[in-house]
C-alpha positions in Angstrom: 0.0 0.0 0.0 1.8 3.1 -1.0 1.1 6.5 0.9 -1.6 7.8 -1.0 -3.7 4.7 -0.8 -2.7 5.0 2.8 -4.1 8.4 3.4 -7.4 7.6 0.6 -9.1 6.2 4.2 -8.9 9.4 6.1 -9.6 11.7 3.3 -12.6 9.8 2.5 -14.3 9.6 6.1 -13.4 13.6 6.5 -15.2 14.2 2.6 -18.2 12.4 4.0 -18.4 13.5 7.5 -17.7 17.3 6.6 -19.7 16.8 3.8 -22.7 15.4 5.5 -22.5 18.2 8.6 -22.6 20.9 5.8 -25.0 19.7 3.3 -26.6 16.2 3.8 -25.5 12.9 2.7 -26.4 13.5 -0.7 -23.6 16.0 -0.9 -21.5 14.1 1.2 -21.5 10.8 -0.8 -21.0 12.4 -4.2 -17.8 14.5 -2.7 -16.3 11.2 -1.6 -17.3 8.9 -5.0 -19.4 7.3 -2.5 -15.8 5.4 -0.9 -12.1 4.2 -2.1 -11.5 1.6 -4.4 -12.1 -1.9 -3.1 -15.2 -0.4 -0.8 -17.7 -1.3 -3.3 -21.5 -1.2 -2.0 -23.1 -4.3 -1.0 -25.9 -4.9 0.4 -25.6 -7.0 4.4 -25.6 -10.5 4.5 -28.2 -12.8 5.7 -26.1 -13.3 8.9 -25.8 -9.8 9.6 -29.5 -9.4 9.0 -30.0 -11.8 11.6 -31.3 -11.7 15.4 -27.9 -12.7 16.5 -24.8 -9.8 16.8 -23.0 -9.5 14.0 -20.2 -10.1 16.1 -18.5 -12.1 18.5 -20.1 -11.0 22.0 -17.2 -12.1 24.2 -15.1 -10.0 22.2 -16.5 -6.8 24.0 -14.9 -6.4 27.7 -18.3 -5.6 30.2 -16.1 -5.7 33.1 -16.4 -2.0 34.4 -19.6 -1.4 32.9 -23.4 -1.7 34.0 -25.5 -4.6 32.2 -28.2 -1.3 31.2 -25.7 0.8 29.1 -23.7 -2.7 27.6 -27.1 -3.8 26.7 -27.5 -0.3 24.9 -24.0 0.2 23.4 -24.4 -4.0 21.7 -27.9 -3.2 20.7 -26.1 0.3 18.9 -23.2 -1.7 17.3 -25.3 -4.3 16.9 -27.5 -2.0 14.4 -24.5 0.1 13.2 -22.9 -3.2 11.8 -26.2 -4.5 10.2 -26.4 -1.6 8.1 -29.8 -0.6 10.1 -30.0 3.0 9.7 -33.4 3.5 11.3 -32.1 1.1 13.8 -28.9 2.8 14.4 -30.4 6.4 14.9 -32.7 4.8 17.1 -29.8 5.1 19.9 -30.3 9.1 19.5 -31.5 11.6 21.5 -34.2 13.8 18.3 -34.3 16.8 20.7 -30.2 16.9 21.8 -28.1 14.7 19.8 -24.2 16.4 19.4 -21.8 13.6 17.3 -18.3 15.4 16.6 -15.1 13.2 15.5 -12.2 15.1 17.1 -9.4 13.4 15.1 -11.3 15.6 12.1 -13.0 18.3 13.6 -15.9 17.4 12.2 -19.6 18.1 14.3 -22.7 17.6 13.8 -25.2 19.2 16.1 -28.3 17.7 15.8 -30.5 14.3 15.2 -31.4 15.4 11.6 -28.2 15.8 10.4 -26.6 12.8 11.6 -29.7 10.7 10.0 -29.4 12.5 6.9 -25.9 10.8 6.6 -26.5 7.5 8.2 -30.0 7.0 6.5 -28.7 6.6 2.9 -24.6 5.8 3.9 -25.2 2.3 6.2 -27.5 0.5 3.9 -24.3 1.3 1.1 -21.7 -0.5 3.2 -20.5 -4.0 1.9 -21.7 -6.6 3.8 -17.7 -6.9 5.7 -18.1 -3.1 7.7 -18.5 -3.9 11.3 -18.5 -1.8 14.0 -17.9 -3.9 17.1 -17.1 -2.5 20.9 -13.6 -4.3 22.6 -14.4 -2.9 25.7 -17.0 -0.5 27.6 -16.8 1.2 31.0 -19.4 3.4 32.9 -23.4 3.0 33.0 -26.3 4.2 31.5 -25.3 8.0 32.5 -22.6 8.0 30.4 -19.2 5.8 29.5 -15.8 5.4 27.5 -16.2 2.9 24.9 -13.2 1.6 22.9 -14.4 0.4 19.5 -13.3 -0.8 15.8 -14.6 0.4 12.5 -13.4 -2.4 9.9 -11.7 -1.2 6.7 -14.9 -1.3 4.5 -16.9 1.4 6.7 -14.7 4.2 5.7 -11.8 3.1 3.7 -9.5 2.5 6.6 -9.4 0.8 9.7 -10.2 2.8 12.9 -9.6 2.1 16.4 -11.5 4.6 19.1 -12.0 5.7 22.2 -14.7 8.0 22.5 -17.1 9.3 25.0 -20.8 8.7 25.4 -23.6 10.9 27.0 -27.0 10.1 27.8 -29.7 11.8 28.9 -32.4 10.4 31.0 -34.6 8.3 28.3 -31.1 6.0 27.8 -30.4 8.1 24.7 -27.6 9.7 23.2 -26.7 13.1 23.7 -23.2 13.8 23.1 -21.0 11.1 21.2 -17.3 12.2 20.7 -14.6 10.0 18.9 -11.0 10.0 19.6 -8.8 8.3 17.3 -5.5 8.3 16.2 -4.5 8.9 12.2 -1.1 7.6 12.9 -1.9 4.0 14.3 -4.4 4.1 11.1 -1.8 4.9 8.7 -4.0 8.2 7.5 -2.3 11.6 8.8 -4.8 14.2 9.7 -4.5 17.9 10.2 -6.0 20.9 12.0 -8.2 22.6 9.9 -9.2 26.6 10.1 -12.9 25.3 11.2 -11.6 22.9 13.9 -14.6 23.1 16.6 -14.2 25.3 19.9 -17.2 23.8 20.8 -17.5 20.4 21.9 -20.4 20.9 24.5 -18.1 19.9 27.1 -21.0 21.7 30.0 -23.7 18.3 28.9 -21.9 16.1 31.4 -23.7 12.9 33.0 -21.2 11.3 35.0 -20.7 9.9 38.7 -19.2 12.0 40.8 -16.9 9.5 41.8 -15.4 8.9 38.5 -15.1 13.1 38.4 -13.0 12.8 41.6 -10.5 10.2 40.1 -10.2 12.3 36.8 -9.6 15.8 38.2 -7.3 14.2 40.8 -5.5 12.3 38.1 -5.5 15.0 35.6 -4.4 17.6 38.7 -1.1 15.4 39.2 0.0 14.7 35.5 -0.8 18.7 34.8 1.7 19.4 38.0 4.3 16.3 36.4 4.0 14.6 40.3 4.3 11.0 39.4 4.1 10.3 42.9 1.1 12.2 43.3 -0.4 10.4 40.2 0.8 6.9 41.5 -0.7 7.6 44.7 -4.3 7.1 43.3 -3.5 4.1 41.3 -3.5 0.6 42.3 -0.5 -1.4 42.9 -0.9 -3.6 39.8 -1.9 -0.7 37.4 -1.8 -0.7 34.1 -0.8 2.0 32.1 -1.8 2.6 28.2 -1.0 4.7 25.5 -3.0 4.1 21.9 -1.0 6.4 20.5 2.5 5.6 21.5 2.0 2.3 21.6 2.7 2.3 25.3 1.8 -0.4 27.8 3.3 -0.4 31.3 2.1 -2.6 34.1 2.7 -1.6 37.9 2.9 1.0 40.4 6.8 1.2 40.1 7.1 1.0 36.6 4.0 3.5 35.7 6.2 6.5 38.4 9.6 5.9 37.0 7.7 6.5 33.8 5.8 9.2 34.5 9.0 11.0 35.7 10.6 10.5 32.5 7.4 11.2 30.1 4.8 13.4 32.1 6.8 16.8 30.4 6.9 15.5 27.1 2.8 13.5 27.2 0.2 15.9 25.5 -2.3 15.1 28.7 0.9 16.6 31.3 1.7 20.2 32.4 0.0 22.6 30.2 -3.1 20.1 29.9 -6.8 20.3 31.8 -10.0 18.2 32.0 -12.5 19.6 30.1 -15.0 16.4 30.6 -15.5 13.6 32.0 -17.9 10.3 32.0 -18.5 7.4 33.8 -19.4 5.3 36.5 -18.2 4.3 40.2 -16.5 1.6 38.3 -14.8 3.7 35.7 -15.4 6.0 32.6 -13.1 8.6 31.3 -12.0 11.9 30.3 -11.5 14.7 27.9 -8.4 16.6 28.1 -7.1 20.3 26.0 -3.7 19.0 24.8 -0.3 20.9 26.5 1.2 23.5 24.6 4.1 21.5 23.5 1.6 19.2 21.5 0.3 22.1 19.1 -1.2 21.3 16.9 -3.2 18.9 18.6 -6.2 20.4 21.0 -7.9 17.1 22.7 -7.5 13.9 23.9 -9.2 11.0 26.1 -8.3 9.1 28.6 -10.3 6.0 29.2 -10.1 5.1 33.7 -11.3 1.9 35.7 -11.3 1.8 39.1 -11.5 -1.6 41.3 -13.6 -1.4 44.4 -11.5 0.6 46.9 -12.0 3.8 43.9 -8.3 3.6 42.4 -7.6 3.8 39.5 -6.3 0.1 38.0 -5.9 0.8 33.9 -5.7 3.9 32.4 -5.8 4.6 28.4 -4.9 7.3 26.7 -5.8 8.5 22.4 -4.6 11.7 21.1 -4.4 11.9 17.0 -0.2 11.3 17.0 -0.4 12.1 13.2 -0.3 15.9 14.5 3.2 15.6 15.6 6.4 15.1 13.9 8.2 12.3 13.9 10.9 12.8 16.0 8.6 14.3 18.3 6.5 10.9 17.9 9.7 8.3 18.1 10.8 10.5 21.7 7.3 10.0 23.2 7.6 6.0 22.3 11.4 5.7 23.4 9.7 6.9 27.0 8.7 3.9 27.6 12.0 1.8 27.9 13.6 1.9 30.9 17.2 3.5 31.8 20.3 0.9 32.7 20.9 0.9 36.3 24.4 0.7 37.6 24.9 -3.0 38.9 25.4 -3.7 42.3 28.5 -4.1 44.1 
């Protein structure tokens, strides 16, 4: 695959989504050719028109969720993935639905708008898009929910973690996807009409969850590992989408933090601006540090075991804003110094 079949995925999704915020799908599928080459349409299979999920259940981790909002989430993948527009939109709030894609900057601020695009654009999908949720953490308030979007949905493979309000009816309110164009091979940039607004105010979540995030988010923005360690559990697990990052431990996760917390676009320089979730977990948004300009948000995805600390953390930011060397530094964070050896 050379590099412009490489970025054809990217530019594609942003055609349509931009599209379909500005003018309706009908404008957005004839700007993107309706998708890249090898995305033909097809209509779903008989399987996928089926009562069972169109996907392996046990693939979707419901251990820091409620049964109420996995139930919700499979039944909205569940639709998505069948190509069930009416189905799909179904998930909505009509009166306050807000859907932006912060890896494009692209928003779209109401029920109509998002079934204008999904009404005609999911019955076009070949019958091998799936959208499936690997894990989901929060309740029926609101959650973090870490999903895939298979190749053939928009023209390259994409690997969330967004955020997921809901009002009091179970429905969507706010729906915010974090991705990053690096691990999917499709740079991205910052547009002129990159949104300010991401309704940040329309927040449902515990205030237990809020606690952990502000105190979390308080410590990496003052670069205290300690202080950041100290609400963690002793077998924590650290992640980092972007970076490709996985640490496991108290010990390891503060010697790393020391070495990373100045250079990490969620460290000093970055706030919460949201946050989701449950007494079991959820998540939050975060303004990117200076130092990662161009990049303005991120997510961090929390659980929390009984005792309220935090045991895995994962964090998405779009790393296709930064530069390479900028991008190989934050990954060589993760390997540990040589110590002397003992005498």
């Amino acid at each position: 695959m050379d590099h412009a079949d490489q970025q054809q995925g990217t530019t594609t999704r942003r055609a349509l989504l931009r599209a379909g915020a500005m003018a309706g799908t009908t404008a957005a599928l004839g700007t993107a050719g309706v998708l890249a080459a090898g995305t033909a349409s097809a209509a779903p299979t008989a399987g996928n028109r089926g009562r069972g999920l169109p996907y392996p259940p046990e693939v979707t981790d419901t251990s820091h969720c409620s049964p109420e909002v996995a139930a919700i989430l499979r039944g909205c993948f569940a639709a998505k993935s069948r190509h069930d527009a009416a189905g799909f939109m179904s998930y909505f709030s009509r009166a306050n639905t807000c859907y932006i894609d912060a890896s494009l900057g692209v928003a779209m601020r109401d029920w109509q708008t998002l079934n204008d695009f999904f009404t005609p654009y999911l019955p076009s999908r070949p019958a091998d898009a799936v959208s499936y949720p690997l894990r989901i953490v929060g309740d029926a308030r609101s959650a973090a929910v870490e999903f895939v979007d298979t190749p053939s949905f928009f023209g390259n493979e994409l690997r969330a973690l967004s955020t997921v309000t809901f009002d009091r009816h179970r429905k969507v309110v706010r729906w915010v996807d974090y991705w990053d164009g690096r691990s999917s091979l499709s740079p991205n940039t910052v547009a002129a009409d990159y949104p300010t607004d991401f309704d940040d105010p329309r927040q449902n979540a515990d205030p237990a969850v809020v606690r952990a995030a502000q105190a979390l988010q308080a410590a990496f923005a003052a670069g205290d590992a300690a202080a950041a360690v100290a609400l963690m559990s002793y077998d924590v697990v650290h992640e980092d989408m972007a970076a490709h990052t996985r640490i496991r431990g108290a010990a390891q996760a503060q010697r790393y933090y020391t070495r990373a917390l100045g250079q990490l676009p969620y460290g000093p320089g970055a706030a919460l601006v949201h946050a989701e979730g449950s007494p079991q977990g959820g998540g939050y948004e975060w303004s990117a540090a200076p130092g990662a300009t161009p990049m303005r948000r991120g997510h961090t995805c929390l659980e929390l075991d009984a005792a309220g600390r935090i045991s895995r953390l994962t964090a998405v930011y779009d790393a296709s804003l930064l530069g390479n060397a900028a991008y190989q530094s934050l990954v060589g964070l993760a390997a540990e110094a040589p110590q002397p050896a003992n005498t």
